[in-house]
C-alpha positions in Angstrom: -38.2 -9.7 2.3 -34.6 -9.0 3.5 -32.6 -11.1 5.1 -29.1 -10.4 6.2 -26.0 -12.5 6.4 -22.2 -12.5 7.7 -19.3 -12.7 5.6 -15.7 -12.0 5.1 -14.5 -13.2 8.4 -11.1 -11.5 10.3 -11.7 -8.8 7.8 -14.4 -6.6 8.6 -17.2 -8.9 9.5 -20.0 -6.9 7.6 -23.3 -7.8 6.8 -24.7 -8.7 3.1 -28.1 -8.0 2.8 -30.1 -10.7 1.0 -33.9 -9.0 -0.7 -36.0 -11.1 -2.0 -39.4 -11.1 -4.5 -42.3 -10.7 -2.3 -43.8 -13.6 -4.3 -41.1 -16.3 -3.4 -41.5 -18.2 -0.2 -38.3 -17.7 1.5 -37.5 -19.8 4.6 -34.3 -19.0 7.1 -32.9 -22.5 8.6 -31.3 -20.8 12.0 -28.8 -23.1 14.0 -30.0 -23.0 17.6 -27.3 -21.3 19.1 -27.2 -18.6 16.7 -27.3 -15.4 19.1 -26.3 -17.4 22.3 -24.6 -14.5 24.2 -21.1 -14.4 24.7 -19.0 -15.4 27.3 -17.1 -12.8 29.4 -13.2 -13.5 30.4 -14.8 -14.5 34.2 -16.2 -17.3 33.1 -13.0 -18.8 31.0 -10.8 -18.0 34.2 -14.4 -20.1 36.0 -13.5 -22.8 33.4 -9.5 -22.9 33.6 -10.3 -22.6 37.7 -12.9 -25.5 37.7 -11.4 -28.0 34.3 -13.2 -31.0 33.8 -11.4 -34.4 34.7 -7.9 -32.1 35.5 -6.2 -29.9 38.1 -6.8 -26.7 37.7 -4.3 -24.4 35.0 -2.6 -22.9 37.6 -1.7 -26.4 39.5 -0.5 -27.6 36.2 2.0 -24.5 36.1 3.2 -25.0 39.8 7.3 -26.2 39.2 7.0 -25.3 35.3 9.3 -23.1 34.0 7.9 -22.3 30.6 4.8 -23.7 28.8 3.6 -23.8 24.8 0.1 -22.7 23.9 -1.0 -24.4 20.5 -4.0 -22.3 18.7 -6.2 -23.0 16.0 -5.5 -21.2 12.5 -7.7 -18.5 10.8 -9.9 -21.1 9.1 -11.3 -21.6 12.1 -13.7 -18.9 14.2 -12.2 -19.1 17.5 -11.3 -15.6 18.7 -7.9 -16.8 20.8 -7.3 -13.9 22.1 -9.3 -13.5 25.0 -8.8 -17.0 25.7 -4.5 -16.5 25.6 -4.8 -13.5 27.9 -6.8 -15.9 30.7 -4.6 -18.8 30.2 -1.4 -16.3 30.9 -2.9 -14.8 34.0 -3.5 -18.2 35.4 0.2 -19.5 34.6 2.0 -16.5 35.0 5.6 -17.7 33.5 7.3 -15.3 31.5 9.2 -18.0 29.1 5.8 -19.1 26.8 6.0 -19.8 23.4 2.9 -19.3 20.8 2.7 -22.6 18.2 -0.7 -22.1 15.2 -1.9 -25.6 14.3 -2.0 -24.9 10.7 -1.5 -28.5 9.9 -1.7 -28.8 6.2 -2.8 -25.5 5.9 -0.2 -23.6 4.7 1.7 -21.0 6.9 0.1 -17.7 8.5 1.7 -14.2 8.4 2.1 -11.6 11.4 -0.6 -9.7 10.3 -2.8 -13.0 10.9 -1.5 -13.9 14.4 -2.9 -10.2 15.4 -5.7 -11.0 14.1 -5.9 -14.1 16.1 -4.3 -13.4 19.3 -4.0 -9.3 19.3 -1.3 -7.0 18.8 0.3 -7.2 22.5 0.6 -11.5 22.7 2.3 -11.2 19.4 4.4 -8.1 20.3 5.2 -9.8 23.7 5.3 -13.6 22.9 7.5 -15.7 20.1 5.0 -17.0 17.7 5.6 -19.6 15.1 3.8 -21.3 12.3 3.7 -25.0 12.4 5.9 -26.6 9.8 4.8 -30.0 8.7 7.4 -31.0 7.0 10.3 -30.3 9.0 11.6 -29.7 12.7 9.1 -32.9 13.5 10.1 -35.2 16.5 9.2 -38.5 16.2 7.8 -40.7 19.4 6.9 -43.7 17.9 3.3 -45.4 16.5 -0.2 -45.2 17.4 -2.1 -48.6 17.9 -3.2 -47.7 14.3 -0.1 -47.3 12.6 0.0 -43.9 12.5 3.7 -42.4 13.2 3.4 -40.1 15.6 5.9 -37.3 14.0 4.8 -34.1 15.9 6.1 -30.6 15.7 10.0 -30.5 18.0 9.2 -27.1 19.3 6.0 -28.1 21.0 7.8 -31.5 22.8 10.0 -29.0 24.5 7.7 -27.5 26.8 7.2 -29.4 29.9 3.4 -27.4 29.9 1.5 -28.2 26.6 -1.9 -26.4 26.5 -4.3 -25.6 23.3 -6.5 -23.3 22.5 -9.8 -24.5 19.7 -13.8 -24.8 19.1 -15.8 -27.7 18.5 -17.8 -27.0 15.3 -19.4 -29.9 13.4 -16.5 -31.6 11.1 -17.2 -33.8 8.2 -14.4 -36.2 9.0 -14.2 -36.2 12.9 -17.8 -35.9 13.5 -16.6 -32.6 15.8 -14.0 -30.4 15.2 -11.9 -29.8 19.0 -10.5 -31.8 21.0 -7.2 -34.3 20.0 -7.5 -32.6 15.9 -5.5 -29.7 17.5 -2.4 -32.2 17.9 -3.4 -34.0 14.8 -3.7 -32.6 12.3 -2.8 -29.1 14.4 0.8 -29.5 14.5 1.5 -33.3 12.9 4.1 -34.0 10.2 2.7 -35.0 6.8 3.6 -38.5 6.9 1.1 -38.3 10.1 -1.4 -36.7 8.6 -1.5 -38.6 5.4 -2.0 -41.7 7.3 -4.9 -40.8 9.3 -6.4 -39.1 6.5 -6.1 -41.1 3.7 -4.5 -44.7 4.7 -6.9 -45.2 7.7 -10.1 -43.1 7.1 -10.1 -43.5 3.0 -10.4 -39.8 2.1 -9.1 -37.9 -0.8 -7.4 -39.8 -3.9 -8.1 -42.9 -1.1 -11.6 -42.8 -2.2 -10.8 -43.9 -5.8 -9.6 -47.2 -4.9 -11.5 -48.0 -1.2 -14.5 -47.0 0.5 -14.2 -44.2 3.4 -13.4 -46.2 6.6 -17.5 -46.7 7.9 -16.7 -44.9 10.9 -16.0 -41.8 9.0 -18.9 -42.1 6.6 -21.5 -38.9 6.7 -19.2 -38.5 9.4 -20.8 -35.2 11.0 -21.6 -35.9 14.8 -20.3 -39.1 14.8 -17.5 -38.9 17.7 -16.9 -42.2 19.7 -17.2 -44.7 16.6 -15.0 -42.2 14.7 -11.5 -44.1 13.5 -10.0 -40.9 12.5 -10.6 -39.1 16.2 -9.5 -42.2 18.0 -6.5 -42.1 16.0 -5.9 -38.6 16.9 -6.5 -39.5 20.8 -3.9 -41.9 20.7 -1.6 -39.5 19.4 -2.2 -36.7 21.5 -1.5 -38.6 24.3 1.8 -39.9 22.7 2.3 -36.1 22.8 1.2 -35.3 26.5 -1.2 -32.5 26.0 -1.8 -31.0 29.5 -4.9 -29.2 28.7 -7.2 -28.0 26.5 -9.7 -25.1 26.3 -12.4 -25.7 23.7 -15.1 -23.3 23.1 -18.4 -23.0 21.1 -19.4 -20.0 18.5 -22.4 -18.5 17.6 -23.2 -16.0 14.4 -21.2 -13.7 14.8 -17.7 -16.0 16.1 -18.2 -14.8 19.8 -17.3 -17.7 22.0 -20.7 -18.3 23.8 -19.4 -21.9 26.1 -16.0 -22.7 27.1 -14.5 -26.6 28.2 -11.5 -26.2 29.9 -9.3 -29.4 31.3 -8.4 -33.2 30.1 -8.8 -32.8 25.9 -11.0 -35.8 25.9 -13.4 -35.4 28.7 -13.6 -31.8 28.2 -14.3 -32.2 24.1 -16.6 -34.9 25.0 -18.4 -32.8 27.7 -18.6 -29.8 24.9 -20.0 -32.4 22.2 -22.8 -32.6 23.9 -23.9 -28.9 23.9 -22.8 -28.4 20.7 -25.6 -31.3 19.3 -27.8 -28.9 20.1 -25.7 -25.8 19.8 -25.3 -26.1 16.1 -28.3 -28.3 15.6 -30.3 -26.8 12.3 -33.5 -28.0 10.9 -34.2 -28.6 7.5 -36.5 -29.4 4.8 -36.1 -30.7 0.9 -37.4 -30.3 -2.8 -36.6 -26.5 -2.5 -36.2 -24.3 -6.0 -33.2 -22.5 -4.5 -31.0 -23.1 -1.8 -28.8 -20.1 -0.5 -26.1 -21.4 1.2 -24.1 -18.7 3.1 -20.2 -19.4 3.9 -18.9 -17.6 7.1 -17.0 -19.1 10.0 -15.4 -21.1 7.3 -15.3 -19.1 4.4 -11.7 -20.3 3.4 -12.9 -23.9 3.6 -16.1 -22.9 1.4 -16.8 -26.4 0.6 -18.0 -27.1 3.8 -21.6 -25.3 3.4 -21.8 -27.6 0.4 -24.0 -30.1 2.2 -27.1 -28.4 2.2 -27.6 -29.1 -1.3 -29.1 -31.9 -0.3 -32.8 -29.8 0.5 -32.4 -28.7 -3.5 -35.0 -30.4 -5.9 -33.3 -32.4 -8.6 -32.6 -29.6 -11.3 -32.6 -26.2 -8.5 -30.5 -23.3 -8.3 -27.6 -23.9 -5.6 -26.2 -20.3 -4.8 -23.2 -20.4 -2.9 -22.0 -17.4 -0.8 -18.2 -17.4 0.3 -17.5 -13.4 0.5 -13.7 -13.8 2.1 -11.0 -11.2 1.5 -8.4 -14.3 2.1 -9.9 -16.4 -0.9 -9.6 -20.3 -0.2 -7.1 -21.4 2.1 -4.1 -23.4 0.7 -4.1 -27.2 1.7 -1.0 -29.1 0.9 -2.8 -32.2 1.3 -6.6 -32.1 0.1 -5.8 -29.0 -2.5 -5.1 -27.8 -5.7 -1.3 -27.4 -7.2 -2.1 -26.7 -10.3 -4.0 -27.3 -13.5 -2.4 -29.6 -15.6 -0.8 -31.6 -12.2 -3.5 -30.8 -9.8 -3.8 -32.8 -6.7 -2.2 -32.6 -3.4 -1.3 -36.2 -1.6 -5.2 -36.8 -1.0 -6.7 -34.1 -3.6 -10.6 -33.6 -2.7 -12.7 -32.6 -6.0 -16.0 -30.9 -5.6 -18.6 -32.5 -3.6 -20.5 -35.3 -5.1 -23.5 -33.8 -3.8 -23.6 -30.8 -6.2 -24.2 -32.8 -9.3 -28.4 -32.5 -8.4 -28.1 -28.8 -8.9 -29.5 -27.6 -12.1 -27.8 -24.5 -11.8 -24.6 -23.2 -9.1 -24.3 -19.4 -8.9 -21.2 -18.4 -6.7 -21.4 -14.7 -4.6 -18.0 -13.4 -3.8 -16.5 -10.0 -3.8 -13.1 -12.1 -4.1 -13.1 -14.3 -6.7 -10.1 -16.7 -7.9 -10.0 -18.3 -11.4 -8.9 -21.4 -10.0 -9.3 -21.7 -6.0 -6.2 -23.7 -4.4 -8.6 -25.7 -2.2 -11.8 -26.8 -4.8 -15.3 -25.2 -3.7 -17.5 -25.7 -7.1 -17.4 -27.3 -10.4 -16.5 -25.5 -13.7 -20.4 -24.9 -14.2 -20.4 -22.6 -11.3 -21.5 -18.7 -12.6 -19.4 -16.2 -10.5 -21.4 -13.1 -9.6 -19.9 -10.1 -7.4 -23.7 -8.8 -6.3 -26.9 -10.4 -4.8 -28.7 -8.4 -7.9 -26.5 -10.7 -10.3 -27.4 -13.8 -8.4 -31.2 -12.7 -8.7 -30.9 -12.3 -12.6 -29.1 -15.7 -13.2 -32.5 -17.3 -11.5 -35.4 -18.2 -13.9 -38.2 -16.4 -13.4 -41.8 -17.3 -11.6 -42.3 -17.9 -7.7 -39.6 -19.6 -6.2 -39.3 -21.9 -2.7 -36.2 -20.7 -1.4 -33.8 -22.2 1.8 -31.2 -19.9 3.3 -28.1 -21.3 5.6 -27.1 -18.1 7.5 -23.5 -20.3 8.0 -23.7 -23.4 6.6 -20.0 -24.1 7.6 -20.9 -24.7 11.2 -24.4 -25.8 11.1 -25.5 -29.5 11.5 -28.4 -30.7 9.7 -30.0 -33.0 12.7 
């Protein structure tokens, strides 16, 4: 039996093919949305025409005389491109300015703006990395206590759109939405307080519990501390709009919600339940766990070890040219001083594997954002992963992407 998964994401997109013993009984958990087909550039002009709870783009542009479009970073799927080149038809000013919400995510080079946005926006356009720890302006608090510090070049702008997906998150319950502003293009002292003083995460988690709104967080939006938070801030910040879209399998944006971020997000939420909604079952031998939209945030596909028997084989697939993606707060620094402001070890989860085999054509001795413990056995070929596994039939569970998926 072969079965066939993506990998290395932004740089090639290819296939791995997966083959299998004819004796093991080998089950694919699909996310319902998996081959939705994409959306063509008609319907995102539909959705910037016809925004939910807003005037339309182009009413928002009428007396502007330049605008900044935030986009989401290349650990995240959304193909921004096609979505830029709609947004600038609509608002058709010539002084716009291009600001990546790479948070806390390091910066991003020219090389990955084309990638993101194509080779004309970026020859056309400025286009900056967020920095989060300087040129920040600061507007005051959230109800929370979070200080809203937010990137000077985006306050600016007297037209703030932003450009994202709503995947399943394991902190925000969806990804989307206000997390473009914050984290997106927050200063550090912002983001440390949502993440770690008011939610609990990170080195928090030593000393506290994880806020209970942010607990097995996945789905969980209107409860979610964290996201209201974020809301609060956003609107500190005036974000005009906000075009959010859905992805299936192979990144393709496959639903689009275009207008207020809030209503909009909210209105995409609810497609994306059942969008990325993925059955599953337990006690399995092996679990295959495939890492693709999020490859550079590997340890996301992490929480389907949760079908593994006590004692199975958890095989982890992260084949990405880019390696782990740096994170100045939840990552790795070093080795004998490791930890960023709110370092995040390996998952708990993990300790009921018997056995963890990681598949990579790109290995790193020591990621900068943590995927696996030290007993992790790094292979290069599917062949190698099939020789670490004991012998005798085997019931095996595949995750085509388990960085997007949601297991209910």
């Amino acid at each position: 039996m072969e079965i066939k998964v993506p990998s290395n994401p932004w740089y090639g997109d290819e296939s791995i093919p997966l083959e299998f013993p004819e004796s093991w009984e080998v089950r694919v958990f699909r996310m319902k949305g998996e081959n939705s087909p994409k959306i063509g550039k008609d319907e995102i002009i539909r959705a910037l025409r016809n925004p939910v709870k807003s005037e339309p783009l182009n009413e928002f542009a009428k007396g502007k005389d330049s605008a900044v479009i935030i986009f989401d970073d290349l650990t995240r799927p959304t193909k921004a491109g096609e979505i830029a080149e709609a947004i600038l038809e609509e608002i058709r000013l010539d002084d716009v300015t291009f600001i990546c919400a790479n948070g806390a995510h390091g910066t991003f080079s020219r090389e990955d703006f084309v990638k993101k946005l194509g080779e004309e926006i970026v020859e056309s356009y400025p286009v900056f990395n967020h920095n989060p720890y300087e040129n920040l302006q600061y507007l005051g608090e959230t109800s929370y206590g979070t200080p809203i510090e937010v990137n000077a070049e985006v306050m600016s702008y007297p037209l703030k759109i932003a450009i994202g997906c709503i995947l399943p998150h394991p902190q925000y319950g969806y990804g989307g939405g206000a997390k473009i502003i914050l984290p997106g293009v927050a200063g550090m002292r912002s983001i440390i307080y949502n993440h770690g003083i008011l939610a609990g995460w990170g080195y928090a988690m030593k000393f506290r519990e994880v806020h209970p709104s942010c607990q097995m967080a996945y789905g969980r939006v209107e409860e979610n501390i964290q996201r209201k938070d974020a809301e609060e801030f956003a609107s500190a910040v005036n974000l005009d709009f906000i075009v959010n879209v859905l992805v299936n399998l192979r990144r393709d944006s496959t639903h689009v919600f275009a207008g207020h971020f809030i209503e909009a997000h909210r209105k995409g939420v609810e497609v994306a339940k059942e969008h990325y909604a993925t059955p599953v079952d337990f006690n399995f031998d092996v679990v295959v766990a495939n890492a693709y939209s999020k490859a550079n945030e590997a340890t996301l596909a992490c929480w389907t070890a949760m079908c593994l028997k006590e004692g199975g084989t958890f095989v982890l697939i992260s084949n990405s040219k880019w390696g782990q993606i740096t994170h100045f707060l939840h990552g790795r620094w070093g080795i004998k001083k490791r930890g960023g402001t709110l370092y995040l070890p390996p998952p708990e989860i993990l300790k009921r594997a018997g056995k963890i085999i990681f598949l990579s054509q790109f290995h790193e001795r020591q990621p900068s954002f943590e995927v696996l413990d030290e007993r992790a056995i790094k292979v290069k070929s599917w062949d190698e992963v099939l020789e670490e596994i004991e012998a005798g039939d085997k019931r095996v569970a595949v995750f085509p992407d388990a960085t997007i998926q949601k297991p209910f």
